[in-house]
C-alpha positions in Angstrom: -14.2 -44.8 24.8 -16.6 -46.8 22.8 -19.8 -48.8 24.4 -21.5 -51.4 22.3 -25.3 -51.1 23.4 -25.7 -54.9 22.2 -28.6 -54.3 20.1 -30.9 -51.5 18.9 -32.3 -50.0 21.9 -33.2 -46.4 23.6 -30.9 -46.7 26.5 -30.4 -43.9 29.4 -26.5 -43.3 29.7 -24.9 -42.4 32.6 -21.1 -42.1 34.0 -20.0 -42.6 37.8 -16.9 -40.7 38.9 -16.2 -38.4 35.7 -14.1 -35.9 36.4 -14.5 -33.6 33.3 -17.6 -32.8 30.8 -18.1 -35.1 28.1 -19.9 -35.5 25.3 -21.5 -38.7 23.8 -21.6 -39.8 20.1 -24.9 -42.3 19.5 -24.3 -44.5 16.6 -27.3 -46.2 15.1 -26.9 -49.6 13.1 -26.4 -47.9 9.8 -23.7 -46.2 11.5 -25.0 -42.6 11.2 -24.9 -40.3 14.2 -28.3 -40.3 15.7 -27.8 -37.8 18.6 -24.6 -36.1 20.1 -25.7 -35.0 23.9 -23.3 -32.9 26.1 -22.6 -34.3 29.8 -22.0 -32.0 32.4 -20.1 -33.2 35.3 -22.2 -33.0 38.2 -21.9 -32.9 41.9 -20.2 -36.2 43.2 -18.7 -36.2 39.5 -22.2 -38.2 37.9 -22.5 -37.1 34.2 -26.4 -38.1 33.0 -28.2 -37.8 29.2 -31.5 -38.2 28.8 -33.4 -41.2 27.1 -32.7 -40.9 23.5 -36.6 -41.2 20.8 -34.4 -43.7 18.4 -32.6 -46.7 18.8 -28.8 -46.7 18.7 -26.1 -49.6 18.5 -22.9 -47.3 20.0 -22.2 -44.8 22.1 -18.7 -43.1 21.9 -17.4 -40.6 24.8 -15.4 -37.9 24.2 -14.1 -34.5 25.8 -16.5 -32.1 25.3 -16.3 -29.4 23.0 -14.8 -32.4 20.7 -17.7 -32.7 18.3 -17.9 -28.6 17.2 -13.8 -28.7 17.4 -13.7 -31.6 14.5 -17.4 -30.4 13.0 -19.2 -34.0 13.9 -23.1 -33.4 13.3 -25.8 -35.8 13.6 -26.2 -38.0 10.3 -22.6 -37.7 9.9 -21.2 -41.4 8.9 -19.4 -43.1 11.9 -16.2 -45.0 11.3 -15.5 -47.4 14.0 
């Protein structure tokens, strides 16, 4: 799943009602990977991340383990 953050902000990203652990991609507005945080799914099924220090334009969800299984890194070039 792909979010536009409309703009380049520091947002605080949170899911409702996940049922697995996920991991999200944050896409700057060059397109590079600025940070890749994993999600645990939490009691209630409430994945958090914490506040990211640079601004991003996308944030992409996937499975966890996804990122390290298809060797994503941070500055990696993001194809949307």
């Amino acid at each position: 799943m792909i979010f536009d953050a409309y703009g380049s902000y520091r947002p605080m990203f949170t899911m409702d009602k996940v049922e697995i652990d996920l991991e999200a991609i944050f896409v700057g507005n060059d397109m590079r990977i600025k940070d890749i945080v994993f999600m645990r799914r939490l009691n209630g099924g409430t994945v958090y991340t914490t506040s990211l220090r640079v601004p991003i334009k996308w944030v992409i969800e996937v499975n966890a383990g996804f990122c390290s299984q298809k060797k994503i890194k941070v500055g990696d070039l993001a194809i949307l």
